[in-house]
N, C-alpha and C positions, 0 to 999 in steps of 0.2 A: 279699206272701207271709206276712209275720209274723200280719198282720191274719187272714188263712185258717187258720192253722196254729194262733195263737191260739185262736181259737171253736170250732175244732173238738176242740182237746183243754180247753178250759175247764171247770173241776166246782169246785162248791165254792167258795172263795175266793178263783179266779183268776176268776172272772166280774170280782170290783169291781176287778180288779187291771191289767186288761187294757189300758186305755186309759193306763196309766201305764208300760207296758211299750212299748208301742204311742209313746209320746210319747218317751220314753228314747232306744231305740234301734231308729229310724228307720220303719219303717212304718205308713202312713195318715196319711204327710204328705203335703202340697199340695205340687202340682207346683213351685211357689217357693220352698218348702224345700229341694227336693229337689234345686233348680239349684243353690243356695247350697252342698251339700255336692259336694267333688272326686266325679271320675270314680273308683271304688276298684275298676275290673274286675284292675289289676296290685297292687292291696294285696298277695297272695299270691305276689307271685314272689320273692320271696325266697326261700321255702324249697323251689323248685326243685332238686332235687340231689340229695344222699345225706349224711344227718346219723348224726353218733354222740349220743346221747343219755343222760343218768342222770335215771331215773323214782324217784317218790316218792310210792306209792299209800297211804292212810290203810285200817286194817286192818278196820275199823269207819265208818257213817257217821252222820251225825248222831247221836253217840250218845255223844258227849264223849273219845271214843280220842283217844289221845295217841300210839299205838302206828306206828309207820310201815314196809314194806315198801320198800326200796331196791333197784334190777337194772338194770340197763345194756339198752339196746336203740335198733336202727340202724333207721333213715327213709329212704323212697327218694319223692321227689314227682315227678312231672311235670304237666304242661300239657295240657290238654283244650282242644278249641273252640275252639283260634286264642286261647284266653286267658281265656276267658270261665270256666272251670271249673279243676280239676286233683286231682288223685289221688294221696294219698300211702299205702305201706304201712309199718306199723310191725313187727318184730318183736321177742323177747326169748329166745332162747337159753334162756336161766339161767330165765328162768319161763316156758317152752315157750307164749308171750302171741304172740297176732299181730292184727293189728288195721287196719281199713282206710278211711279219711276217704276222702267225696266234696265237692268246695266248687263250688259252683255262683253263680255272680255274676248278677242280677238288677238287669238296666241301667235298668228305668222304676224300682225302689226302689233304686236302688244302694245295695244290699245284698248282703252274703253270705248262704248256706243252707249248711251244716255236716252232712253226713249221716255215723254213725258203725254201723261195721258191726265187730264183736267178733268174730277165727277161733272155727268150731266152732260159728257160731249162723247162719242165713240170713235171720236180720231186721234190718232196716236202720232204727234209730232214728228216729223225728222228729226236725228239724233244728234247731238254734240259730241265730238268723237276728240279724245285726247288722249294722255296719263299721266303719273303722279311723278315731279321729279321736287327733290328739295321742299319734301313734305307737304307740298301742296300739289295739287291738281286742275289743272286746267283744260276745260272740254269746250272746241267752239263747232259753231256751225252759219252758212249762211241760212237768212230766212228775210223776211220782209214784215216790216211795223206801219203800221197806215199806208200801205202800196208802194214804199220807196225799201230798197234792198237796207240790208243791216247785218252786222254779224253778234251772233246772240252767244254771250260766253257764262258757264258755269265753272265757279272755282272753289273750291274744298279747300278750306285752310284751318290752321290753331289742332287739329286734330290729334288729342291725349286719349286715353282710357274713358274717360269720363265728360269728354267735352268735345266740337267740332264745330266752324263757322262751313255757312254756305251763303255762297252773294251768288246774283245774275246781274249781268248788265247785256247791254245794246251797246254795238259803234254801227253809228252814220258816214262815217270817215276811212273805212277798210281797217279800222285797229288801230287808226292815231290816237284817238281819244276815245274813254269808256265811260259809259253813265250808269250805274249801278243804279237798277231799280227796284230790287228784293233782296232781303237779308234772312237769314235764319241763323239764333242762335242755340246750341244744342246741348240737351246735359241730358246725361243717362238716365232712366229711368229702372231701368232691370237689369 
């Protein structure tokens, strides 16, 4: 899926970049790679439930801000597909934000697809395709920030019973260097 998803939004700089993205994190590997890595269709059930969360969105991106936006906002996940998938909605109160992940688990690349959909917009972003190794998760994808390409990475980490970080960042530079411009931190709620 990464491999389609890739080529089809490639411009520019992610052409030469592609096959290293592609090797990273997991797709258009050989089916005996593929054994070697777990079954990750339940990576995501942890954040089944209902979370209380504190977000930390950068005010400015790639653009050297220092400046940060801080606001509370609660998570509600469930389960699609017998497991294969699930759906969480985010909202914020305090910055009238609401927000709606799709994850879709992709058994022959056992992989995750990450689709993100923003209240108030009906377009359903391309996905960030990864999975979880060494208890974190990392999902990226190409996309584009003020009209110049970028590759936009979500990672799931600290992940206990009762707690879970989520950061995004941007790279300008094909993956040399990252700028993390949103945080979430997560504590159970139910």
């Amino acid at each position: 899926m990464l491999v389609a998803s890739c080529r089809a939004a490639v411009t520019g700089g992610f052409h030469c970049h592609r096959l290293s993205v592609e090797r990273r994190y997991g797709a258009g590997m050989t089916s005996e790679h593929r054994a070697d890595r777990h079954d990750g269709r339940h990576d995501f059930d942890f954040l089944h439930g209902s979370w209380h969360s504190r977000q930390r969105r950068l005010r400015s991106r790639l653009a050297g801000c220092d400046e940060w936006d801080e606001f509370a906002a609660d998570l509600h996940c469930k389960p699609l597909l017998g497991g294969l998938g699930n759906t969480d909605e985010l909202s914020s109160p305090v910055m009238t934000y609401t927000g709606l992940a799709l994850r879709l688990y992709d058994e022959a690349e056992r992989t995750w697809s990450i689709y993100w959909i923003t209240g108030g917009s009906s377009a359903i972003e391309p996905p960030v395709v990864g999975h979880f190794a060494d208890g974190a998760g990392d999902f990226i994808a190409p996309d584009t920030h003020d009209g110049r390409p970028v590759l936009v990475r979500y990672r799931w980490s600290g992940i206990t019973p009762t707690s879970a970080r989520w950061a995004q960042a941007l790279s300008a530079d094909n993956g040399a260097t990252w700028e993390t411009n949103w945080t979430a931190e997560f504590s159970r709620a139910t």
